[in-house]
N, C-alpha and C positions, 0 to 999 in steps of 0.2 A: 386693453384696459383691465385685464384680469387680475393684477398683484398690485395696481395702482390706487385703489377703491378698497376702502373698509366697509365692509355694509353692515348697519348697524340697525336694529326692529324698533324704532321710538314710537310708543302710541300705537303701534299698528300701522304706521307705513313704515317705509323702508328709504332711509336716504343714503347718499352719496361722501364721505368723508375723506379725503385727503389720508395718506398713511402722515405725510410733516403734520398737517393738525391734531393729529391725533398724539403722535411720538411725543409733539411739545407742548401737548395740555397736561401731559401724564403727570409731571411735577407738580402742575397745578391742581390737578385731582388729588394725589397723594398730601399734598397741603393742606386743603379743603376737610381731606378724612382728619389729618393730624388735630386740626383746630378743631373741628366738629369732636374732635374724642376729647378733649382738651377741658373744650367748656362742658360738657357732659360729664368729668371728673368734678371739677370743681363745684357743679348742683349738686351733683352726689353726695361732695363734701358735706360741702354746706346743709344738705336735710342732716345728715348724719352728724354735726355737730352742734345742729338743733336739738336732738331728741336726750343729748347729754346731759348731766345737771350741771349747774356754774358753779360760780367757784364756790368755797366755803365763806360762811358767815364768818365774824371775829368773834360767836361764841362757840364757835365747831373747835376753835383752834387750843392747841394745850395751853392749861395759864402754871404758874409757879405753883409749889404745895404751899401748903398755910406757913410753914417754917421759914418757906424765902427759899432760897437758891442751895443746893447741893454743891460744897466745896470741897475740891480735891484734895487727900491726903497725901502727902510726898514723903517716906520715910525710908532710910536705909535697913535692908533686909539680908537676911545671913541663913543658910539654910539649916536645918537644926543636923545634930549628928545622925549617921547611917548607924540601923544597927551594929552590933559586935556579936552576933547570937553564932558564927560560926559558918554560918549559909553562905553559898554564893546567891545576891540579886541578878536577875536576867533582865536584860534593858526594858521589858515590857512589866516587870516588876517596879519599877522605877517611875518609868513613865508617869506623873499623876499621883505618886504616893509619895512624893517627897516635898516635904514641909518646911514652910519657914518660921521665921520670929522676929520681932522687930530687935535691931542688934543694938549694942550696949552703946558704939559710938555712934553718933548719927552726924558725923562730919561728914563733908563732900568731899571724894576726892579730886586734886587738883592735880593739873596737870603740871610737869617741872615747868620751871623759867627758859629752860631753852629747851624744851621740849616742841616737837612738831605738830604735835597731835597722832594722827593715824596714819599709816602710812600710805603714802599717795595722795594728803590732803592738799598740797603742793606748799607745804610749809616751808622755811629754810632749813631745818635742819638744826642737827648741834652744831656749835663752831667753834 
């Protein structure tokens, strides 16, 4: 009976266990711990999203300026001439230093009639 017997100390005595009862409760312990960690996350939660503040009021929230609503400018731009002073610019001269102006035509360009668009837009093509 030496390898048949788990002996295990509960309370201070000492019982007799089965190595199968033991083998096939183990899932069930391990379940037990899972859900025991389970609901003990979720109280966690829950204090912790107690101590939060709620949401904002509707006078926390942005209202429009006294003017009304900020509307978008759309205009065609052209960038102004490079110097001619002689110098060569290095591209980190450039960067940022180059200026536009609102240009003379402010047409849209359109694209041809049988034109595709971009290439790869999966247009037909000219024909």
């Amino acid at each position: 009976m030496g390898g048949y017997y788990a002996f295990m100390d509960t309370f201070g005595r000492e019982i007799a266990i089965p190595h199968e009862v033991v083998a096939g409760s183990a899932p069930f312990v391990v379940g037990l711990l899972i859900t025991a960690m389970l609901v003990v996350a979720v109280w966690w939660g829950m204090r912790v999203r107690a101590r939060e503040p709620g949401p904002p009021r509707p006078e926390d929230h942005p209202h429009l300026p006294a003017g009304g609503a900020v509307h978008e400018v759309s205009e065609m731009r052209e960038p102004d001439e490079m110097p001619h002073n002689g110098t060569v610019l290095t591209p980190h001269e450039l960067h940022g230093n180059v200026s536009s102006r609102r240009a003379k035509d402010q047409t849209r360009p359109i694209w041809g009639r049988n034109s595709s668009g971009g290439f790869g837009s999966g247009g037909l093509g000219h024909h």
